[in-house]
C-alpha positions as CSV (number, residue, x, y, z in Angstrom):
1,X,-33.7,39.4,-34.1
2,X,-33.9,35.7,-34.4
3,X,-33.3,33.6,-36.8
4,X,-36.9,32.7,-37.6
5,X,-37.7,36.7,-37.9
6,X,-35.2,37.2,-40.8
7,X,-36.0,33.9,-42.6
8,X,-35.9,33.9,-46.0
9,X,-36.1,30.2,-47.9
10,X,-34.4,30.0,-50.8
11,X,-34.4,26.7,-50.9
12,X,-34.9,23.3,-50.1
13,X,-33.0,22.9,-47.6
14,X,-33.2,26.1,-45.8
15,X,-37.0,25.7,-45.8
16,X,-36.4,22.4,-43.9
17,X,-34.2,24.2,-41.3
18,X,-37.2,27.3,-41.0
19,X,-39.9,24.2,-40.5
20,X,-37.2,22.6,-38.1
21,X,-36.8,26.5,-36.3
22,X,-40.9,26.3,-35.9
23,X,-41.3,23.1,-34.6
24,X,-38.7,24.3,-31.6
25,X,-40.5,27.1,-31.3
26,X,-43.6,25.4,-30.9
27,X,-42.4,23.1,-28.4
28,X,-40.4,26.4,-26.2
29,X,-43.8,28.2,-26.6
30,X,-45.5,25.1,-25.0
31,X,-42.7,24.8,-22.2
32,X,-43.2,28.7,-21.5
33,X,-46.7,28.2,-21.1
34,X,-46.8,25.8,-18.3
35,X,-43.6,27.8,-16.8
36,X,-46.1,30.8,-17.0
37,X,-48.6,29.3,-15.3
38,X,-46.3,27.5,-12.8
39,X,-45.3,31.2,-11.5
40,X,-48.6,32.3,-11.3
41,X,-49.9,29.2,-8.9
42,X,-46.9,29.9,-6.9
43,X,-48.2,33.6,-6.8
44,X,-51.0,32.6,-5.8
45,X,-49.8,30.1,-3.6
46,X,-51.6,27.2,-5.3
47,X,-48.9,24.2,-4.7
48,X,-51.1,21.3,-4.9
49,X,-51.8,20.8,-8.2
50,X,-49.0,21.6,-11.5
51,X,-49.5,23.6,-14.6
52,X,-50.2,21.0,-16.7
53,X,-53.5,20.0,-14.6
54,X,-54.1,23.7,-14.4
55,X,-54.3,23.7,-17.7
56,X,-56.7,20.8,-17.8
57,X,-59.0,22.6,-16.0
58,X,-59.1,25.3,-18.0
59,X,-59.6,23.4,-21.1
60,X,-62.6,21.3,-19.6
61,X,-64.3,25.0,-18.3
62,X,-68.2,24.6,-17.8
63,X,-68.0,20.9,-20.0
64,X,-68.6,17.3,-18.9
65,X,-66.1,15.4,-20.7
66,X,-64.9,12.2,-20.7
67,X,-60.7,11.5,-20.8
68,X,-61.1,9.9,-24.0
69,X,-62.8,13.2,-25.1
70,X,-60.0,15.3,-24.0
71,X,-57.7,13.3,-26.2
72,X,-59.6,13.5,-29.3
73,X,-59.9,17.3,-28.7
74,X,-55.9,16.5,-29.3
75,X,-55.1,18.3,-25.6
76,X,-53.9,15.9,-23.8
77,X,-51.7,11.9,-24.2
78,X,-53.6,8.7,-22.9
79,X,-51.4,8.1,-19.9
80,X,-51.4,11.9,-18.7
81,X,-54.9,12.7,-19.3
82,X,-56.5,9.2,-16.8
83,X,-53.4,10.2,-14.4
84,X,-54.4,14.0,-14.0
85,X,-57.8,13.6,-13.5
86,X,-57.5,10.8,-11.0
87,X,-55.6,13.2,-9.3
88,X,-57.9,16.6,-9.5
89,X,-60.5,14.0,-8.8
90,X,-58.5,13.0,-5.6
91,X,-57.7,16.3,-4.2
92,X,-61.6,18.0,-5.0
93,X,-61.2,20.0,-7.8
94,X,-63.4,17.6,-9.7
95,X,-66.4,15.1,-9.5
96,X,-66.6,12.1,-11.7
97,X,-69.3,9.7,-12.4
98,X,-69.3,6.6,-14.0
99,X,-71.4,6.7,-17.6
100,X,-74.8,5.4,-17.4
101,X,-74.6,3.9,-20.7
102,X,-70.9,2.6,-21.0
103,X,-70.0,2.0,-17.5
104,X,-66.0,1.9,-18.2
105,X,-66.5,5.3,-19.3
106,X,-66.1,8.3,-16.9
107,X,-67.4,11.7,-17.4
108,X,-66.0,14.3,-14.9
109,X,-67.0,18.2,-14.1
110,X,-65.2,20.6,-12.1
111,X,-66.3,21.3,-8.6
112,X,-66.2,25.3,-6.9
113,X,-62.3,24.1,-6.3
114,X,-61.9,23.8,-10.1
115,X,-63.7,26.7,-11.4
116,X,-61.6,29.0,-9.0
117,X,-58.5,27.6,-10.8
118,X,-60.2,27.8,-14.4
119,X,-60.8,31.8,-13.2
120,X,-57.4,32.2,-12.2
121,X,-56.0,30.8,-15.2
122,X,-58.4,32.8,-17.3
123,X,-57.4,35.5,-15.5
124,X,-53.8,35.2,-15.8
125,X,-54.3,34.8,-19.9
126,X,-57.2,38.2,-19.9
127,X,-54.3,39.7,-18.4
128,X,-51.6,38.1,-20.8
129,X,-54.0,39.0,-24.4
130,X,-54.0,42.8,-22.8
131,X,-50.5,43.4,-22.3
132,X,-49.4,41.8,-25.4
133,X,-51.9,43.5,-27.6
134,X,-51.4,47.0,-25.5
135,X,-47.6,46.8,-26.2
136,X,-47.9,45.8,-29.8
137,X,-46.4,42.4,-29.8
138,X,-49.1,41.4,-31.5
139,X,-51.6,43.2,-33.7
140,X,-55.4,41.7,-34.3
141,X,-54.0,40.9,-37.9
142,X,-51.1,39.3,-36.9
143,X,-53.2,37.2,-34.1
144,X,-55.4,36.0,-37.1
145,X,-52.7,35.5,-39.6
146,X,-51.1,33.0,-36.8
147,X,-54.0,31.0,-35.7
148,X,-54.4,30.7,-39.5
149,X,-51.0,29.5,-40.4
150,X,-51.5,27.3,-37.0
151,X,-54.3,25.7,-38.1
152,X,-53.2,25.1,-41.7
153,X,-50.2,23.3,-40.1
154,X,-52.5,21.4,-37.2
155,X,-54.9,20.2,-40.5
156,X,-51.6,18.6,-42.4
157,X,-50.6,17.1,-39.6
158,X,-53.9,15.6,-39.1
159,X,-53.9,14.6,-42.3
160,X,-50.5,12.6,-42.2
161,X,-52.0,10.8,-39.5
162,X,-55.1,9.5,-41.1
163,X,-54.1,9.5,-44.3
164,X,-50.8,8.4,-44.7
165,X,-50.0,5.6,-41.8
């Protein structure tokens, strides 16, 4: 059992090393992500592009986005979002064309290349969501109570940021 599973703050101070805990977790959970779907493009012997791009394809799907969209959706960081899609851009599994109306702006789509990676990676998380709920890591009330608690957390932070600075 870890440490986070028998938490019980009865304090101050041990509440700050639970939120502390959380925000390792959170930040593992992240790491394990990409590792997962490292492995599973090495599976599938897909070595040209990295998990994190993977991952950026999923996240676009069926959309026409812009990089400046994809970080106010909070996915991605300024630097890594322009570098990643230059690159998908570069090897074919997206197009990109310059916006009509603000010509610095580019919007970009995925091509067949990229929606055979979205598949794969929605694949690998079908797959993922049925073996956890089928061996009872997670029930459908413990799902919603987590994306709950997530999203209380993701609106503070939020907050801080416009609010506070």
């Amino acid at each position: 059992m870890s440490r986070l599973e028998k938490f019980q703050p009865r304090n101050a101070a041990d509440f700050m090393s639970g939120y502390l805990d959380s925000l390792q977790l959170v930040e593992r959970l992240h790491r394990l992500l990409l590792d997962v779907i490292k492995d599973e493009f090495e599976r599938l012997n897909l070595l040209e592009i990295n998990a994190v791009q993977g991952l950026l394809l999923f996240n676009i799907g069926d959309n026409e986005v812009t990089a400046g969209e994809l970080k106010s959706r909070g996915y991605y960081q300024g630097s890594n979002v322009s570098y990643n899609l230059k690159k998908l851009v570069d090897l074919g599994y997206m197009h990109h064309q310059r916006c009509s109306i603000d010509r610095r702006a580019v919007r970009v789509r995925l091509t067949e290349k990229g929606r055979e990676v979205r598949d794969a990676v929605e694949t690998l998380f079908q797959r993922h969501a049925d073996g956890i709920k089928h061996t009872g890591v997670l029930s459908d009330a413990g799902l919603i109570e987590i994306v709950s608690t997530l999203r209380r957390v993701e609106r503070y932070w939020t907050d801080q940021i416009r609010y506070i600075y």
